[in-house]
C-alpha positions, 0 to 999 in steps of 0.5 A: 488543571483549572486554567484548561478547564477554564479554556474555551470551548473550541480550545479544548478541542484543538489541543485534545485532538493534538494530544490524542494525535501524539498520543497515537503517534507515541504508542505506534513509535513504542510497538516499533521500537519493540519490533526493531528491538526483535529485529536487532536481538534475534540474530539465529534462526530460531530452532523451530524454524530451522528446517523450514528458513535457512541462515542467508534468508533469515538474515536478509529478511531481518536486515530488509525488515530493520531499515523498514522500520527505521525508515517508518521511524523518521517518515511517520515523526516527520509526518507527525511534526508536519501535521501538528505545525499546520494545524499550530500555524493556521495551514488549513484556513491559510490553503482554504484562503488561497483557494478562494484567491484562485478560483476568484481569478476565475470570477468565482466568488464565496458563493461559489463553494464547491470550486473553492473546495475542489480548488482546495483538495487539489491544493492539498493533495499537490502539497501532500504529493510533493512533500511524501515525494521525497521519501518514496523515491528513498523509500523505492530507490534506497530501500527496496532498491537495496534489498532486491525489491525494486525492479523500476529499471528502463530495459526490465527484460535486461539484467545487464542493465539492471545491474548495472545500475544497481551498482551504480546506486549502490555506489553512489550511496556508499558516497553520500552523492547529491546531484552537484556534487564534483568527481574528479575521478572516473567522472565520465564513467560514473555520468554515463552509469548515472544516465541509467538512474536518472532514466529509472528515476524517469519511469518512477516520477512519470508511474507518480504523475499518472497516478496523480492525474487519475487520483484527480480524475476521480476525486474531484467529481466525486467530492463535487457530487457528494458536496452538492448532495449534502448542500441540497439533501436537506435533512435526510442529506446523510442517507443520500450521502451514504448511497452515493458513497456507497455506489461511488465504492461499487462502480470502482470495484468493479472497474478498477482492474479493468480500466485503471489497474491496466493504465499502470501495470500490463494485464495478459490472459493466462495462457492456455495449459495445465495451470488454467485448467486446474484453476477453471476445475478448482473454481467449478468444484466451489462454483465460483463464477470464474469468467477469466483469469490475468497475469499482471506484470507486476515484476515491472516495478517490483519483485513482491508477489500477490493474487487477487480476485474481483467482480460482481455476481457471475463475473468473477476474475482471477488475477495472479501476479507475474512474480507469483508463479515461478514458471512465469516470472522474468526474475528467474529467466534473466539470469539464464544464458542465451544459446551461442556465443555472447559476444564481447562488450562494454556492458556486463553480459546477459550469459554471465550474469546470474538473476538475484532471486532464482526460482522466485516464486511457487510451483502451479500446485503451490499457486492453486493453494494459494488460490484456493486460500483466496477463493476461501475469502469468497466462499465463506462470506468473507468479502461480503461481511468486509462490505457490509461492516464498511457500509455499516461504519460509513452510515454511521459516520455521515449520520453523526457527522450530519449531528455535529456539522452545525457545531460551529465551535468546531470550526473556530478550533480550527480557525474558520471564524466566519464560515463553514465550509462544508469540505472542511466541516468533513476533514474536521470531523472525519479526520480529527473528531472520529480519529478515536473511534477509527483507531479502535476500529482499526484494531478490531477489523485488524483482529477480524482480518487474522480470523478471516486468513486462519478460516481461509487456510482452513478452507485450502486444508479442506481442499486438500492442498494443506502441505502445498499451502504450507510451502507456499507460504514459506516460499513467498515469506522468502521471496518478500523477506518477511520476518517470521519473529514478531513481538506479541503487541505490535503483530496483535496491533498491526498484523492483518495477517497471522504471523508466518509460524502460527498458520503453519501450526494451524495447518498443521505442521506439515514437514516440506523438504 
């Protein structure tokens, strides 16, 4: 004990932010293992539930819910070990210099720090996209391929195809294939059923690419504004700081689903019809300033259901996602046969085939619940108080970060011996000296969020769509394969929404067929 009170100053700070970072780590991995110890024991619908789940559902979402968690097991210890060996072997100076060397290529030297930090971030981010990329394709490709959820195929609009080359991956699961490897039988069928995997592998690494690119399209000039704030706004630099934040969190909420959710994900108005009248008369009766109302093709890449609504001041929108609506899914027309016919082929036809999830999704009472829900969200503030709580936290944060920035022991923990660059006094500080208080703060506005989802339940129930919002939630718990049984400490530690069993009590047990 008295040779680590005996370390230096910049010592201490080092291994505390190792130990408490562990720390973290060691509780998370102990709530999952609780959970996947709920997992691996609840075998039975519970009694409670069994009018509401049956066996086949309850059982693919247990299975679904233990290999995300054996998955989140291996990536968040890979994770762990992966960061406490660059901070042990020097990584962040050792980038920093490497991005000195690149931008002097350009002859740009120290003097010039907002390229080398620019040069850095985009280093980083480089290593950190190739080094995740590997367990989101397992994640996308083996998980949620799995259990139905993916839907990253070529031809979307063609099941044939899609089942195709899910048993094609299945297959090659099952035999633990690695590209390389020899199959001396049925090798020119399997090539020509792997065409389809690497097409779909194909549109994943052109969706991670793009978002690559757009991520750095606005990061970049982001931090380069934000360094030259802080470079040039002397002693009241924070408050500056904290605006241009600020604006920067404005402008891309008001943008993002208009000029780069669309870049990704196709956006349609919602046809005219009896849904989008309900929808207009239901946002007039709490005069919510509706303007328009999409459809996002969300079953495009996956069949996980959502709504949401965005905008500022009278320019409200509504955006619903394809999966969400069951008369508007592709999910539950695949399946359906074409008049006439089919004729005789190779592939597995259309006709014959039968969608994985038929009636995917909620009636238009059932949607206008769940609106009604979310619309709860705006009508009670909720929104607005998540605003003013992130803006509060974000002042607080630039102005002790303003306090610690001149710290130079900070720096040497971490191996800037000779300078203080600014970008890094941000992650040092932000990242590693806050990362105690974000972890509290993370749990309060966890428990926050779970009394915000119980008030917006209340508000449907006062609309009247009680008994609607009950099976919906059941529906959608189906259709994503939520678990209804959580330990108490990982759903009071993690869920940011209650539990499936406790917003049906709160709504009050309504009986649906």
């Amino acid at each position: 004990m008295e040779s680590i009170l005996d370390l230096p100053i910049e010592n201490k700070i080092f291994y505390a932010v190792l130990v408490f970072s562990w720390t973290v780590y060691l509780w998370e991995a102990y709530l999952a293992y609780r959970q996947r110890r709920i997992y691996r024991s609840t075998m039975h619908v519970p009694q409670e539930l069994g009018k509401i789940m049956d066996t086949d559902t309850f059982e693919k979402s247990r299975l679904y819910q233990l290999d995300k968690s054996n998955f989140s097991f291996w990536s968040g210890l890979y994770s762990e070990t992966e960061g406490t060996l660059i901070l042990l072997l020097g990584g962040i100076p050792f980038l920093w210099k490497v991005a000195g060397t690149v931008t002097a290529r350009f002859g740009l030297g120290p003097d010039y720090e907002i390229f080398q930090s620019l040069s850095f971030l985009m280093l980083a981010t480089l290593f950190s996209a190739f080094t995740g990329l590997p367990w989101s394709i397992y994640n996308t490709f083996v998980i949620e391929e799995k259990h139905g959820f993916n839907q990253q195929v070529p031809c979307p609009n063609s099941l044939g195809t899609s089942l195709l080359y899910r048993q094609t991956f299945r297959s090659l699961n099952q035999l633990h294939f690695f590209p390389g490897m020899v199959l001396n039988i049925q090798s020119v069928f399997f090539c020509c059923r792997l065409r389809f995997l690497f097409q779909t592998l194909g549109f994943f690494l052109k969706d991670a690419g793009k978002k690559f690119i757009v991520t750095q399209c606005i990061l970049l000039p982001v931090t380069s504004l934000l360094l030259y704030i802080i470079k040039i706004g002397g002693d009241f630099f924070f408050i500056y700081a904290w605006l241009f934040t600020l604006g920067v969190s404005l402008v891309l909420v008001t943008i993002y689903a208009d000029y780069i959710a669309p870049l990704f994900d196709k956006f349609t108005p919602l046809p005219e019809g009896e849904l989008k009248e309900e929808i207009e008369s239901m946002s007039k009766s709490i005069n919510f300033p509706l303007t328009k109302v999409y459809v996002v093709e969300g079953s495009k890449r996956s069949s996980h259901s959502n709504a949401y609504f965005y905008g500022f001041f009278k320019n409200k929108r509504i955006v619903l996602f394809d999966t969400l609506m069951e008369d508007y899914s592709p999910l539950n027309k695949d399946g359906e046969p074409e008049n006439g016919p089919a004729e005789e082929t190779d592939t597995p036809t259309e006709a014959k085939a039968k969608p994985k999830n038929k009636k995917q999704g909620c009636n238009n009472p059932e949607v206008l619940a769940v609106l009604g829900h979310e619309l709860g969200h705006w009508k009670l503030g909720h929104t607005v108080k998540n605003i003013v709580i992130s803006q509060m936290n974000s002042f607080l944060c630039f102005f002790l970060f303003a306090v610690l920035i001149g710290r130079k022991e900070l720096f040497i923990a971490f191996g800037f011996y000779d300078s203080q660059p600014t970008l890094i006094g941000l992650m040092i500080i932000f990242q590693f000296i806050f990362s105690p208080y974000n972890e509290v703060l993370s749990f309060c506005l966890t428990v926050l969020s779970r009394r915000f989802e119980f008030q917006a339940d209340a508000f449907a129930r006062g609309m009247g769509r009680a008994s609607e919002l009950y099976s919906a939630l059941i529906k959608l718990n189906k259709d994503n394969l939520g678990f209804p049984v959580a330990d108490w400490l990982f759903s009071m530690w993690h869920y940011s929404h209650p539990p499936l069993l406790e917003r049906l009590r709160a709504l009050g047990g309504t009986k649906q067929d």
